[in-house]
MARMI-339479 format. One record per residue (C-alpha): residue number from 0; residue in three letters; x, y, z. Coordinates in nm, 3 decimals, decimal comma, padded with zeros to 5 digits. Example, Ala and Ser with C-alpha at 12.3 -4.5 7.8 and 13.67 -1.06 7.14 Angstrom:
% residues 2
{i = 0&aa = ala&c1 = 01,230&c2 = -00,450&c3 = 00,780}
{i = 1&aa = ser&c1 = 01,367&c2 = -00,106&c3 = 00,714}
//
This chain:
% residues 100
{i = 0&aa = unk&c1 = -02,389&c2 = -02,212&c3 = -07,602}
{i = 1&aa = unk&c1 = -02,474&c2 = -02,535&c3 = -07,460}
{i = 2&aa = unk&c1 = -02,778&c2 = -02,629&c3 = -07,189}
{i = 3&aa = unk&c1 = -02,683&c2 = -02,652&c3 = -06,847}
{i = 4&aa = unk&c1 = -02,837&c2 = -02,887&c3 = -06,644}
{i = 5&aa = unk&c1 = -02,925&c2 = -02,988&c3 = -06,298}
{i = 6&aa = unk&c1 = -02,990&c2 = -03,285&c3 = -06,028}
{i = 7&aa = unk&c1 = -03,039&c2 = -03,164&c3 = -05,720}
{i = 8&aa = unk&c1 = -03,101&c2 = -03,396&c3 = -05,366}
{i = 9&aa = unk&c1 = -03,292&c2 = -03,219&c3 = -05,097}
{i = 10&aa = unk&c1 = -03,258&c2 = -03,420&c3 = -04,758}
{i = 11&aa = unk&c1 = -03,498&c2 = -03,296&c3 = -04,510}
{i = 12&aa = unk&c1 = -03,552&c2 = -03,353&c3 = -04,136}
{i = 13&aa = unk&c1 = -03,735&c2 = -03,639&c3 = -04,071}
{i = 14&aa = unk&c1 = -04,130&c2 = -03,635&c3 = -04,203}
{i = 15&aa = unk&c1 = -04,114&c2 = -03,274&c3 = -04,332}
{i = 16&aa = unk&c1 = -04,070&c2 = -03,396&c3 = -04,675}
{i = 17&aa = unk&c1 = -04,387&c2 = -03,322&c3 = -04,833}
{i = 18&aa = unk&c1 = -04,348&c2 = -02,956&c3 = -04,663}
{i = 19&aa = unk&c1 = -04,063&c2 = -02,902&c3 = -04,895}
{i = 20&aa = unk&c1 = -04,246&c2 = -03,036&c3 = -05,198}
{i = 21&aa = unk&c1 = -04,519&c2 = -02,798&c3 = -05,156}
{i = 22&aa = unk&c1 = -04,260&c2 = -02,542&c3 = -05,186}
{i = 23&aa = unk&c1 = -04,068&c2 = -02,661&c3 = -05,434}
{i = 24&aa = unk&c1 = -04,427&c2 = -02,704&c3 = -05,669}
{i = 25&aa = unk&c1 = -04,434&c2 = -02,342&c3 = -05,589}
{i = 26&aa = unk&c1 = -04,133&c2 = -02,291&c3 = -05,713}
{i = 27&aa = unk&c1 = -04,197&c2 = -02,491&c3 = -06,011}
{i = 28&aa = unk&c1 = -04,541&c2 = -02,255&c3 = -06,100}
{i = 29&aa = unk&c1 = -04,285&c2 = -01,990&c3 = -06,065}
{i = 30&aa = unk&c1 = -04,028&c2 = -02,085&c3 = -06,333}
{i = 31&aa = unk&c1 = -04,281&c2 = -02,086&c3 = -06,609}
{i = 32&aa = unk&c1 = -04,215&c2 = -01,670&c3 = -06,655}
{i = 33&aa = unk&c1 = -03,838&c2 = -01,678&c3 = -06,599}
{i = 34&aa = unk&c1 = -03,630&c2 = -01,656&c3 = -06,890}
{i = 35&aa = unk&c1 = -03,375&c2 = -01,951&c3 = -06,959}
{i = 36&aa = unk&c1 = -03,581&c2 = -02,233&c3 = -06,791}
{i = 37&aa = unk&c1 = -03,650&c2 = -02,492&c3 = -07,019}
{i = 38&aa = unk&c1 = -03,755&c2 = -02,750&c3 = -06,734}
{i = 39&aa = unk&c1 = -03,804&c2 = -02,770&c3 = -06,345}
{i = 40&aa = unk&c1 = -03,936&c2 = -03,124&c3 = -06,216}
{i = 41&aa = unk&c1 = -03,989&c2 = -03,227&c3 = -05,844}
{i = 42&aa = unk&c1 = -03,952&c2 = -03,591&c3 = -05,798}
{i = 43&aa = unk&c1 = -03,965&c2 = -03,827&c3 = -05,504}
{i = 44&aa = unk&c1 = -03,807&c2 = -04,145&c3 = -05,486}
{i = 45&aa = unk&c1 = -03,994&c2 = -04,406&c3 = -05,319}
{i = 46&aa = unk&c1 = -03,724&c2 = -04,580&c3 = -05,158}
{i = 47&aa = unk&c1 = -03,612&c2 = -04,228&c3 = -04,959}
{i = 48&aa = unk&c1 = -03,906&c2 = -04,082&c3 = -04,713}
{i = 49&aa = unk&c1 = -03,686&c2 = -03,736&c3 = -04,682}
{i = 50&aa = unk&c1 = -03,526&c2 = -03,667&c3 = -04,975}
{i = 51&aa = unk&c1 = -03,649&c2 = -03,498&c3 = -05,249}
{i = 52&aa = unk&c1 = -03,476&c2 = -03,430&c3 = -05,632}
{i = 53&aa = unk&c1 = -03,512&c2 = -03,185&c3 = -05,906}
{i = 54&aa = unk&c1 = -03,465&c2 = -03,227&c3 = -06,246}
{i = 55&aa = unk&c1 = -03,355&c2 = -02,890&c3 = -06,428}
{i = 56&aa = unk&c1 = -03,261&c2 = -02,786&c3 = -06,797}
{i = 57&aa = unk&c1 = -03,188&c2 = -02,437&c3 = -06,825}
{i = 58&aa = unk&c1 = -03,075&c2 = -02,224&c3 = -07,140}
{i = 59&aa = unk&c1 = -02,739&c2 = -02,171&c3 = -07,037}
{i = 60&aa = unk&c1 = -02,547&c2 = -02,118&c3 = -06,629}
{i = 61&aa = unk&c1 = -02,591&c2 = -01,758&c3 = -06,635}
{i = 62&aa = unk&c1 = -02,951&c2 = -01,843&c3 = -06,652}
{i = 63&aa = unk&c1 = -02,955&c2 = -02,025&c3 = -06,338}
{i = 64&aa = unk&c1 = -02,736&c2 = -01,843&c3 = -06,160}
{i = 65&aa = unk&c1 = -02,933&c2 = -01,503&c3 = -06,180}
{i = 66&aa = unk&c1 = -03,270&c2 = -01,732&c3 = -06,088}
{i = 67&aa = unk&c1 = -03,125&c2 = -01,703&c3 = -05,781}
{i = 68&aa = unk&c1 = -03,099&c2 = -01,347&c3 = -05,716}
{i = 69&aa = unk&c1 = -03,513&c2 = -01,328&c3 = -05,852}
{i = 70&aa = unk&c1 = -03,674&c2 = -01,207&c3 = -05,504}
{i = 71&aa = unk&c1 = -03,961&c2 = -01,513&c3 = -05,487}
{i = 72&aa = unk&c1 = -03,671&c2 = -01,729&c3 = -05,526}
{i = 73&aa = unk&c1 = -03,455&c2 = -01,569&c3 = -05,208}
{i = 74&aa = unk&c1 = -03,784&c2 = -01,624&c3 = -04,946}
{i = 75&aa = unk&c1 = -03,811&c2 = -01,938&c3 = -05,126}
{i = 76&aa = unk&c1 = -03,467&c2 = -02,029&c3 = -05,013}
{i = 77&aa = unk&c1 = -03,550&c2 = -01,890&c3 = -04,675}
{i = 78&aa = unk&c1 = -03,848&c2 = -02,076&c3 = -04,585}
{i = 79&aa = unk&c1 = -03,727&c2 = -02,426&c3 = -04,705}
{i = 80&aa = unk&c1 = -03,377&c2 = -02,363&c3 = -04,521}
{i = 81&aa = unk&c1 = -03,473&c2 = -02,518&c3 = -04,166}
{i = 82&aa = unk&c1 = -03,605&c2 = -02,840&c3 = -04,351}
{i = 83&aa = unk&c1 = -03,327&c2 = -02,907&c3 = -04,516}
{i = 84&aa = unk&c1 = -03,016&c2 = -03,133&c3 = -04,392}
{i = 85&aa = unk&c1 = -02,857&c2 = -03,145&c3 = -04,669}
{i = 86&aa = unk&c1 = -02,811&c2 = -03,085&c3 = -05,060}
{i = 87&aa = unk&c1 = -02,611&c2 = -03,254&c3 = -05,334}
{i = 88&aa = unk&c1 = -02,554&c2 = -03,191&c3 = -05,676}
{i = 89&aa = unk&c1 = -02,516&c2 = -03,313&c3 = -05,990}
{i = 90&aa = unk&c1 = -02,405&c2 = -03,059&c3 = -06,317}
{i = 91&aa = unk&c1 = -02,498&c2 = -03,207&c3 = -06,609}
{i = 92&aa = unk&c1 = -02,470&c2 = -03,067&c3 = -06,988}
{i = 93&aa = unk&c1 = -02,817&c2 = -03,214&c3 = -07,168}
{i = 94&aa = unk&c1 = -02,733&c2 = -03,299&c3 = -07,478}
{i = 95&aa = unk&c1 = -03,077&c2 = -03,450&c3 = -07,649}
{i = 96&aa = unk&c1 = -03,351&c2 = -03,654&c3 = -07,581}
{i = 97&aa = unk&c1 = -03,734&c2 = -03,685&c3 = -07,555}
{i = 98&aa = unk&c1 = -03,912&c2 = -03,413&c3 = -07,437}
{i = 99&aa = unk&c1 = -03,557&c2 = -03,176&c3 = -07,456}
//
């Protein structure tokens, strides 16, 4: 079965940003024991003060999909929901690469 992979855009409210970082690293620390999660990566671009992207490879959909029925990830979801304005997408199928 092929990878499945993700870019995500988190747009916050204004200047609470590095709020949702935090919990996204959290996140992040959190993925190293779940099965199917090759790669989780919080970036900032420098060019956006309230957005925030993540880069993630994971072994297959399924895999991702039942991440998000893990309990941590649910409060997760929770808490970061009033700084968030809005989220976009990006499905990707990784096909090779440094570092994959």
């Amino acid at each position: 079965m092929s990878k499945f992979g993700l870019y995500t855009k988190f747009t916050t409210h204004e200047g609470h940003r590095d709020s949702l970082v935090e919990m996204l690293l959290e996140a992040s620390n959190g993925m190293e024991s779940v099965e199917g999660c090759d790669l989780y990566v919080v970036n900032i671009p420098d060019n956006e003060p309230d957005s925030v992207w993540v880069t993630e490879i994971w072994s297959d959909p399924s895999a991702h999909q039942a991440s998000l029925f893990l309990e941590e990830a649910k409060v997760l979801i929770q808490r970061a929901r009033p700084l968030i304005t809005g989220v976009k997408q990006i499905k990707l199928r990784p096909v090779g690469g440094k570092g994959f």
